[in-house]
C-alpha positions in Angstrom: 0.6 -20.7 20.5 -2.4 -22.3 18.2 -4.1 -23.5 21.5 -4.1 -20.1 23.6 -7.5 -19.0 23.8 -8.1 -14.9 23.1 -10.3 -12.6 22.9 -11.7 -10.5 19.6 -10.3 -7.0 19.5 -12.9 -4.5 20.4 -13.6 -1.5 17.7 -11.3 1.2 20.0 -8.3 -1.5 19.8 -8.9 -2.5 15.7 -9.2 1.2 15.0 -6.1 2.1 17.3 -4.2 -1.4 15.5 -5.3 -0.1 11.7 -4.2 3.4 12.5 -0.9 2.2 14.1 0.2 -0.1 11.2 -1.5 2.2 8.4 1.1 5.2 9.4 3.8 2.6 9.6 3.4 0.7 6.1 2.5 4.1 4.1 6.0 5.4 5.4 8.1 2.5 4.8 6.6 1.7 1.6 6.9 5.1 0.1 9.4 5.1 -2.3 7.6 1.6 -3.4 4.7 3.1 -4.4 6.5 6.7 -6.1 8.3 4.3 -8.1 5.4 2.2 -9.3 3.3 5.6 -9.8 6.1 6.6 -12.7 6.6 3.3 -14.2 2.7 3.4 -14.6 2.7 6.7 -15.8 5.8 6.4 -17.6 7.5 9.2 -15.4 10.7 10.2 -14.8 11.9 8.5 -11.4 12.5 11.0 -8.5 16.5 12.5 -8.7 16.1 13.4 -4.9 15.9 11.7 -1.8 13.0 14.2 -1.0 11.4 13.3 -4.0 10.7 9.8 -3.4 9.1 10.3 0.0 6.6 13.8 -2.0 3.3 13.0 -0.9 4.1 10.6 2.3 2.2 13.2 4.5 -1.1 13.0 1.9 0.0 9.2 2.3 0.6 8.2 5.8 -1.7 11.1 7.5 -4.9 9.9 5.4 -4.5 5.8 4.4 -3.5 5.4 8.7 -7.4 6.5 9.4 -8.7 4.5 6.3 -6.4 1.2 7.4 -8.3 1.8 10.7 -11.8 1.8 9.2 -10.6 -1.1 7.4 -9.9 -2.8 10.3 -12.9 -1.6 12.0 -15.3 -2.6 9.3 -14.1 -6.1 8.9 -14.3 -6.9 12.5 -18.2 -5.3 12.3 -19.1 -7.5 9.2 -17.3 -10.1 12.0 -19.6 -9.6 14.7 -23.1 -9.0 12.5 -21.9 -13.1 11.4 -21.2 -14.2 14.1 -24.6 -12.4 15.8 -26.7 -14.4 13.5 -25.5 -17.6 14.9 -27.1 -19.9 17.8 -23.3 -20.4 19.0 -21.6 -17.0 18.4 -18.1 -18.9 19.8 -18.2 -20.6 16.3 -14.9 -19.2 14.5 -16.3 -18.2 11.3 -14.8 -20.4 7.9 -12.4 -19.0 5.7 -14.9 -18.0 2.8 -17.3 -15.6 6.2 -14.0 -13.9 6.7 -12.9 -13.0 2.9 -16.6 -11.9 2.4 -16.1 -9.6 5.6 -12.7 -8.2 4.0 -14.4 -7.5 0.6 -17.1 -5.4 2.0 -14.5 -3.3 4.4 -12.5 -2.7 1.3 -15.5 -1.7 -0.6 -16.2 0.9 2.0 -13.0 2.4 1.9 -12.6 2.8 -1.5 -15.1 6.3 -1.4 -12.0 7.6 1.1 -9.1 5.7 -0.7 -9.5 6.6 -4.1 -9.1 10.7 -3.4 -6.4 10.1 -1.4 -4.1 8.2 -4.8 -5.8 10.8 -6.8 -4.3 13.8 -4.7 -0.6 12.2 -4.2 -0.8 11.3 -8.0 -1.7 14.4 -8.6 0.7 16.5 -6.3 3.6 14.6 -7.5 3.1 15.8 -11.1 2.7 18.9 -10.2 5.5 19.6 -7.3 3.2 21.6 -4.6 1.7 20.9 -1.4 -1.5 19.1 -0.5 -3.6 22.1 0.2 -2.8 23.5 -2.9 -3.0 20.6 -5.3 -7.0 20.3 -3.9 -7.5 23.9 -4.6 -6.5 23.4 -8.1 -8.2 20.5 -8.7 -11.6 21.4 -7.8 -10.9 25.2 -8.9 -10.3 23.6 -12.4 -12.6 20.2 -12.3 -15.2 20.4 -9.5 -15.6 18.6 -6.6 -16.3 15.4 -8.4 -13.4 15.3 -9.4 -11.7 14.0 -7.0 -13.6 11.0 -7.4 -12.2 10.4 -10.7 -11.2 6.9 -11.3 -13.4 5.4 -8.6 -14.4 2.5 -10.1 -11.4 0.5 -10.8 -10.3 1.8 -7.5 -13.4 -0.1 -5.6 -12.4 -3.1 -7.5 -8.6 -2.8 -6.2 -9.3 -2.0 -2.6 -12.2 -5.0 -2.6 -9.4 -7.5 -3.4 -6.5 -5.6 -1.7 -8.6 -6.1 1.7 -9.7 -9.7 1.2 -5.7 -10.3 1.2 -4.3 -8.5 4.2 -7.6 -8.7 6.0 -8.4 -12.4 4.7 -5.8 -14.4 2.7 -3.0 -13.7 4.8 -4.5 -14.6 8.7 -5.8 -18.0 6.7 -2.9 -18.8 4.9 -0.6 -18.5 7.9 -3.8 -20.4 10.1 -3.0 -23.3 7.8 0.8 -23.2 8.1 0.5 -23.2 11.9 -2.4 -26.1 12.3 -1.9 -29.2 14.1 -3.2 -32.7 13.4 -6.9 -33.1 14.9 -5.5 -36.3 16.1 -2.1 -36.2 17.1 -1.9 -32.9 18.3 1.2 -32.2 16.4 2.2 -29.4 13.6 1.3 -30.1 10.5 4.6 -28.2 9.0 6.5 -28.2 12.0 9.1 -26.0 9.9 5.8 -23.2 10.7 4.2 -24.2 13.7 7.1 -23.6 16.0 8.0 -20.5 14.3 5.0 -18.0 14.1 7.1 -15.6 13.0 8.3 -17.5 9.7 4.7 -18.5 9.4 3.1 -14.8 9.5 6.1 -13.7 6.9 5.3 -16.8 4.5 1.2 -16.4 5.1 1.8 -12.4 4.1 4.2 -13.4 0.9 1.6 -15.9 -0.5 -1.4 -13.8 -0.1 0.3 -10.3 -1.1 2.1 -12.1 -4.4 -1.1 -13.0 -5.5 -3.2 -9.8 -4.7 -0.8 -7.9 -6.1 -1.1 -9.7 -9.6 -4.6 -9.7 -9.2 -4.9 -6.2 -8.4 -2.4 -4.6 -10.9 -4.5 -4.0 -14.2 -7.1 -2.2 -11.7 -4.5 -0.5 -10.3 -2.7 0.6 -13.3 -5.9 1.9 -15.3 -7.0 3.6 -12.0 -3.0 5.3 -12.3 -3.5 6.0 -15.5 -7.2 7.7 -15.1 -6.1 9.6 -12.1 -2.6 11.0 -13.8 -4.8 12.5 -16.6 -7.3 14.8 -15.5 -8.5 16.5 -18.5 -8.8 12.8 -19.8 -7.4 13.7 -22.9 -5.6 10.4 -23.2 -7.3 8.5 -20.5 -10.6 9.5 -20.5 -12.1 6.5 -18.0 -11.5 3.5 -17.2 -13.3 1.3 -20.0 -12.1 4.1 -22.5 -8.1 3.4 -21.2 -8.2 -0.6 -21.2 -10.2 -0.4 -24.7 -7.4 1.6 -26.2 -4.8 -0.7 -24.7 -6.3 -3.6 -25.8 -6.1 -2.2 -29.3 -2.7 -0.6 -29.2 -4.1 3.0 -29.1 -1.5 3.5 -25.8 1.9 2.8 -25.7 2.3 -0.3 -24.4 -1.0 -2.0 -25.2 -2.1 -4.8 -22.9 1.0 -4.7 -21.5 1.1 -1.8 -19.6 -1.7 -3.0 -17.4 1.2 -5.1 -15.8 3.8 -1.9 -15.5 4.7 -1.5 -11.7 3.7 -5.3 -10.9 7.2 -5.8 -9.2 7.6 -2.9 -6.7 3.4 -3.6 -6.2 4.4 -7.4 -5.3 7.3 -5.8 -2.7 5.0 -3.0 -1.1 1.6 -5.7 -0.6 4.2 -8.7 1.3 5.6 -5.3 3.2 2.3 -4.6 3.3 0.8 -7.6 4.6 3.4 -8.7 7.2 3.3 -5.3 8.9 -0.5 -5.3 9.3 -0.8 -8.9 10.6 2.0 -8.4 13.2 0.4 -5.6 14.2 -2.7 -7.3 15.0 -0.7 -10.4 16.1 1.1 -8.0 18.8 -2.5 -6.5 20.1 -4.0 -10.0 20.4 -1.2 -10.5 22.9 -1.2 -7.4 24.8 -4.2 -5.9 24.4 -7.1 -8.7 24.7 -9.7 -8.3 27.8 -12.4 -10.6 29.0 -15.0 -8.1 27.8 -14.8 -9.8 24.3 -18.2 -12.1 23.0 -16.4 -15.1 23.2 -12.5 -16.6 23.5 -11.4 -18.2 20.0 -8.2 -19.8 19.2 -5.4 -17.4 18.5 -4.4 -17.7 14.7 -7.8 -18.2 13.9 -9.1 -15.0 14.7 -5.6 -13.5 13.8 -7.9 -12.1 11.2 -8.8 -8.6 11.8 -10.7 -9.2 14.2 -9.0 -8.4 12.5 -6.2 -8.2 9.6 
């Protein structure tokens, strides 16, 4: 499997791949992120089946286009690389393709950051979509709905570089063979890419998830209080943690770690199969150039 040569996906196929896989992993991972929303907020859990899956349409109908653009982006950041090389069949190097996953998760983070806002926001108050946008920009303008944005940039940046960078590599190096020899380096992986993708996606989302949590919690936090009566912004949340002005202090920047760590190695496997599955099926001759298989199992994307 390392040695097949393929083809990089084209924008219509990463778009169609993001959108496939973002629908898919917002469902599934649902009642993940409902309970790490009220461990973060210190809300009640959900006493209804219904209640855990409130806000999968904002969910799965909104983060399925953004996974897409994701995709999309990373695989343009791809090709402007790659375009300013003599020999644009050189695989770019594991640092080129991180960078490339940053800047897609940048991007997104204008789109992503309403979206948590609106579910957060909806949940709390038990209506529908629709209505939970008219009352927040009836009551607290258009802007809003941007509350929170900054911590959110900084969690969707290094959300990205995992699923998009981290994972591919990780699961590259599991599945490499000797220069020499010819012969898996961890056997145990290369002749089982489906043990490799699943260990490659645990690695990388573990550690995004730890990196990402104190963003992730303060942006909760922010976007669960809109009057910002206790959480006024970001640097005005994690300075009263630090001095014990919250509950918790320092150490609710860590609340929700453990279903975060479930939902971003869910997360991760599902988007890197996905891709894995369109590299197969999907690749055309139409491409720039032919690169080996896992190491362009990046999203070219994911």
């Amino acid at each position: 499997m390392r040695n097949e040569m393929r083809t990089e996906l084209s924008p219509t196929q990463n778009l169609t791949v993001g959108c496939l896989s973002g629908a898919v992993e917002s469902t599934v991972n649902m009642p993940v992120k409902t309970y790490k929303f009220c461990a973060q907020e210190g809300r009640a859990l959900p006493k209804s089946v219904s209640g855990w899956f409130r806000g999968v349409g904002v969910q799965a109908g909104t983060i399925a286009p953004i996974t897409a653009l994701q995709f999309c982006f990373n695989g343009f950041f791809h090709q402007i690389i790659l375009s300013s090389r003599p020999n644009q069949c050189t695989p770019l190097s594991d640092a080129e393709s991180l960078i490339s996953a940053l800047g897609a998760g940048v991007l997104t983070s204008l789109m992503v950051g309403p979206v948590d806002l609106i579910t957060i926001q909806q949940q709390k108050l038990r209506t529908t979509p629709f209505r939970t946008v008219y009352h927040l920009v009836g009551n607290y303008g258009v802007t809003s709905l941007f509350r929170g944005i900054g911590p959110t940039m900084m969690r969707e940046a290094m959300y990205t570089s995992g699923y998009l960078g981290l994972s591919p590599i990780i699961t590259h190096h599991l599945m490499e063979r000797n220069a020499i020899t010819s012969e898996y380096k961890y056997p145990v992986f290369g002749s089982n890419p489906l043990l490799a993708r699943m260990s490659g996606a645990s690695i990388a989302g573990t550690l995004a998830a730890i990196i990402t949590n104190p963003a992730d919690c303060i942006k909760t936090c922010v976007q669960s209080d809109m009057a910002g009566d206790i959480y006024p912004n970001a640097r005005e949340t994690l300075y009263k943690m630090y001095n014990g002005e919250i509950n918790g202090g320092m150490q609710r920047i860590w609340n929700g770690l453990g279903p975060r760590i479930v939902r971003f190695n869910v997360a991760f496997f599902i988007f890197h199969s996905f891709q894995e599955l369109a590299m197969m099926d999907w690749t055309t001759k139409s491409g720039v150039c032919e690169l080996p298989e896992m190491r362009l199992a990046r999203p070219d994307h994911v």
